[in-house]
N, C-alpha and C positions, 0 to 999 in steps of 0.2 A: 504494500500500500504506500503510496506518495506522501512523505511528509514535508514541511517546511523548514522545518529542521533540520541545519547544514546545508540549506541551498543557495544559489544566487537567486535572487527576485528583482525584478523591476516593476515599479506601481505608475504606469501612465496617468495622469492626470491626479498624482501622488500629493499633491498640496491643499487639495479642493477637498470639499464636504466629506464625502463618503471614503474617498482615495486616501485624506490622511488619516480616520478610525481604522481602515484599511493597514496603513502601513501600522500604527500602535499595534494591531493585532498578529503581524508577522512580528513584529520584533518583540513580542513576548513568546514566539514558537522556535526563537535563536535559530534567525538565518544565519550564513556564513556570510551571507554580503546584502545590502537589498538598497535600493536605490529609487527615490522618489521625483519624477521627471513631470516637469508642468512648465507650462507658459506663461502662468501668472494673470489671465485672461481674468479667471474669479480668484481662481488660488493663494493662499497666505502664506508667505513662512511662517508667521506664529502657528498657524495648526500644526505643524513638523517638532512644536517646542521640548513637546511632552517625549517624543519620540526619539529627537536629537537627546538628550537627557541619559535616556536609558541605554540608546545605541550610538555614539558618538562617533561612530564610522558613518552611519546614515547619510548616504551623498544625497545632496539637494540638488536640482543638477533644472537650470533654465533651458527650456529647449523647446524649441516647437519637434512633437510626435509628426507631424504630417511629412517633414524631412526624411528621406527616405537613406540619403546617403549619410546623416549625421547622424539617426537611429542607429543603423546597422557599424560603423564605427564605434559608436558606445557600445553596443550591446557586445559585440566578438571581442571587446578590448576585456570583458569580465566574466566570459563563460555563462551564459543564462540559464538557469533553468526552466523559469516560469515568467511571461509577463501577464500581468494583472493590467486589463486594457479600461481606463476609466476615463480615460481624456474625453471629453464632448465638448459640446457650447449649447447652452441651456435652451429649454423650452420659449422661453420670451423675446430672447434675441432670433428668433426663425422669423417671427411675426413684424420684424423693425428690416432683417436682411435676408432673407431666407435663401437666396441662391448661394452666396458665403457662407450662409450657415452648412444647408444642406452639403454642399462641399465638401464642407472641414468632416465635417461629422464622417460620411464615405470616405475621406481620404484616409483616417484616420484608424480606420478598420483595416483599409487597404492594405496601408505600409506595414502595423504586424502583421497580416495575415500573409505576406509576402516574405517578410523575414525568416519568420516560422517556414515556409515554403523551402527555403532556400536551405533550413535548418540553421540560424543563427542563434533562434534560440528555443526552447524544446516544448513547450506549452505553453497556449494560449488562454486563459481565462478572459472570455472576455464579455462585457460590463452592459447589457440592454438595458432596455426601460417597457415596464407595464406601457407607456403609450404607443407601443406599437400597436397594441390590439384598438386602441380607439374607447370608445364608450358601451359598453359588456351588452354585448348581442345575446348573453346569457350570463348567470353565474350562480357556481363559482366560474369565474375566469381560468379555466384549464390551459394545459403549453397550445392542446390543438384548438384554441380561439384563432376565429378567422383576424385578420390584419386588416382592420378599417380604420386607417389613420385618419386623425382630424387635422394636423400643423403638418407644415413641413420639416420641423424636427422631428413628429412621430414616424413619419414617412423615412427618414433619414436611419432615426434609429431601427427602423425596420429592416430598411435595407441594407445597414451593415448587417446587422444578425445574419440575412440570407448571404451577405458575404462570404461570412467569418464559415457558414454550414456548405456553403460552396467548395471551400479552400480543402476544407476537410472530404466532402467525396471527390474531388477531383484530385487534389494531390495529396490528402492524409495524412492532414496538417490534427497533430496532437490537441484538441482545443475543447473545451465545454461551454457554455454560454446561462450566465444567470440575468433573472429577467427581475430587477425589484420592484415594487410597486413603490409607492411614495413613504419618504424619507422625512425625518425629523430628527432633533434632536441638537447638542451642542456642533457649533463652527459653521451653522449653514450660513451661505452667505445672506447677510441683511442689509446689501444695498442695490446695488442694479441686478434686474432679474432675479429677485429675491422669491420664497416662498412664502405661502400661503400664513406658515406659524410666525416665522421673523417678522414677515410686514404689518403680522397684525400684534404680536406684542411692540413693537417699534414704536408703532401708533400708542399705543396707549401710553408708552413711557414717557410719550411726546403728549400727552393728554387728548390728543386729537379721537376724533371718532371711529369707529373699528368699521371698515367698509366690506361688507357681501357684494359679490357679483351675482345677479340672477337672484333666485330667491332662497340659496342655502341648502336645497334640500338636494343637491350633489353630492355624490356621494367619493370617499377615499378609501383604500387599504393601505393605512399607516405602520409602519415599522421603524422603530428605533436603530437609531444608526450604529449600534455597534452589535447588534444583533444583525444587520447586514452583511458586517464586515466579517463575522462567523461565517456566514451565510456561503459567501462567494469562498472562504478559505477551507470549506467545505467543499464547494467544487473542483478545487484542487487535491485536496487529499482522500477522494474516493475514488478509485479506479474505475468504480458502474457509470458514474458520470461523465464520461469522456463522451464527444459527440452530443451528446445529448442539450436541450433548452430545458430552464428549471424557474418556476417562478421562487421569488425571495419575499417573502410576503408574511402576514399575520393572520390571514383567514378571515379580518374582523372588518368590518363595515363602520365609518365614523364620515358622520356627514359636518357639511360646512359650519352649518347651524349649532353642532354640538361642540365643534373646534370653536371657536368665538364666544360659545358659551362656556369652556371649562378655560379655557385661558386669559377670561373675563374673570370668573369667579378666581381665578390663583392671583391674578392681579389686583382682586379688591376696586374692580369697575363695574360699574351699576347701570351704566347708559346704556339705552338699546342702539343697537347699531345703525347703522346707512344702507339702504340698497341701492345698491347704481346699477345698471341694465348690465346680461351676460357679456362675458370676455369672448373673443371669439374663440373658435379652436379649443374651449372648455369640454371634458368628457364628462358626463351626466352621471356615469357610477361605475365604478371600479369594486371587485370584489374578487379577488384571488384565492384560485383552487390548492391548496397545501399540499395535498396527498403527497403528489409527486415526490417534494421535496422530503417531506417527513420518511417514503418509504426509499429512494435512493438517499439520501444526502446524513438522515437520521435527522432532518434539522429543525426544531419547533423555539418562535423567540421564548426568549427570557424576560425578555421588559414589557410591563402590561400599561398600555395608552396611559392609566391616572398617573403610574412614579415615573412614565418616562414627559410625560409633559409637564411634571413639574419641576422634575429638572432640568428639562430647557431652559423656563419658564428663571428659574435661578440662575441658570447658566450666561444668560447675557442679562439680567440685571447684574451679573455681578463682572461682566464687559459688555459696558452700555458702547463701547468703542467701537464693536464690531456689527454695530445697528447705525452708524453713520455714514 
């Protein structure tokens, strides 16, 4: 069975939200090397802090992923084992550029799924999004959900996946693909193209009113972020999982209405909200099939919606900085 332990790692898009829980998560499984590569597009090096800390080799390394000839120069210079593919450009930025967006997005599947190809480096994990499926033509949201994007990012992230599942029957490219639904928790970004939890405790720390799109009754499958970061590190260290798509998910349904309302109540805010008319390219409800993962992956969260939104909810009151 594949472990992390003793290996080289590379974490694409290693600075950002999920990528840096990600990398904490290997460097408590003592790689031999592991290496966090971002562009800085959203990404912090303070989310590296915790992890520079504990593993003081940890390279932080500026690079645009989409590079094909400066990838593969890094990667052959450290023997890889595994890249952990997270690099994107967020949902909101499709809907301001969406031909650049969708771009980077494919290119960005490309160039590992290419190196892998060539063998520079030996497995691919690589990082989808529930918005591929669009808004739940049924659920739970099973892997076999038809692909009814609504953005050009969901479209985007769909069409790496069939990439990354290409590279593998056609040239038998080592690789597994996790699918998460939506993410919360500490380091997400709370300023441009922020989500959903950020922008609205942000508002309140600002006193301002907490604003609904549509009428709230949209629904998410929320997951705390470092049960994610289990999640995918799981898809690397089961062998049944190679090939295969897996959603990353909580099984549990939490709609807008009740996000606003429990991050209201942890804030000690009393006003009723704002509704402004739907966003575009909003999906109406998300609700993700577990089985899969639970019977390959073994993988069920640990953090249950109430103590994981309250320590968000603590987490950037106590860096109000990274809500600016």
């Amino acid at each position: 069975m594949p472990t992390i332990e003793g290996k080289s790692v590379v974490v694409t898009g290693g600075a950002g939200f999920i990528g840096s829980h990600l990398v904490d998560a290997i460097v408590a499984r003592k790689p031999a090397r592991i290496a966090a590569i971002d562009n800085f597009f959203l990404g912090n090096r303070d989310n590296l802090s915790e992890a520079l800390a504990k593993f003081p080799a940890l390279e932080v390394v500026d690079m645009d992923a989409t590079d094909l000839s400066d990838l593969r120069a890094f990667l052959q210079a450290r023997d890889v084992d595994v890249v952990f593919d997270l690099a994107t450009i967020p949902l909101p930025a499709s809907l301001e550029r969406p031909l650049w967006s969708s771009k980077v997005i494919c290119d960005l599947a490309l160039v590992v799924c290419d190196l892998c190809r060539e063998g520079v480096f030996k497995t691919l994990i690589h990082c989808s999004s529930s918005e591929a499926y669009g808004s739940a033509q049924y659920v739970p949201m099973d892997e076999e959900h038809p692909l009814k994007t609504e953005t050009p990012y969901a479209a985007a992230k769909a069409a790496a996946s069939l990439l990354v599942e290409s590279y593998m029957r056609t040239f038998s490219i080592d690789m597994a693909i996790g699918r998460p639904f939506n993410n919360y928790g500490p380091r997400q970004n709370g300023r441009d193209f922020s989500g959903i939890v950020p922008r609205l405790i942000q508002r309140i720390m600002r006193g301002e009113t907490p604003v609904i799109f549509g009428d709230g009754k949209q629904t998410r499958d929320y997951l705390y972020v470092t049960d994610t970061a289990r999640g995918l590190i799981a898809l690397y260290e089961t062998g049944s999982a190679r090939g295969e798509t897996i959603n990353i998910a909580s099984g549990k349904e939490t709609s807008v209405l009740d996000i606003v309302s429990d991050v209201s109540r942890l804030m000690d805010w009393h006003e009723a909200p704002r509704f402004d008319p739907p966003r575009i390219g909003d999906v109406r409800r998300h609700l993700a099939a577990t089985s899969k993962a639970e019977k390959v992956l073994g993988f069920e969260p640990i953090i249950a919606w109430n103590h994981g939104i309250r320590e968000t909810v603590s987490w950037y009151r106590e860096h109000p900085d990274r809500l600016i």
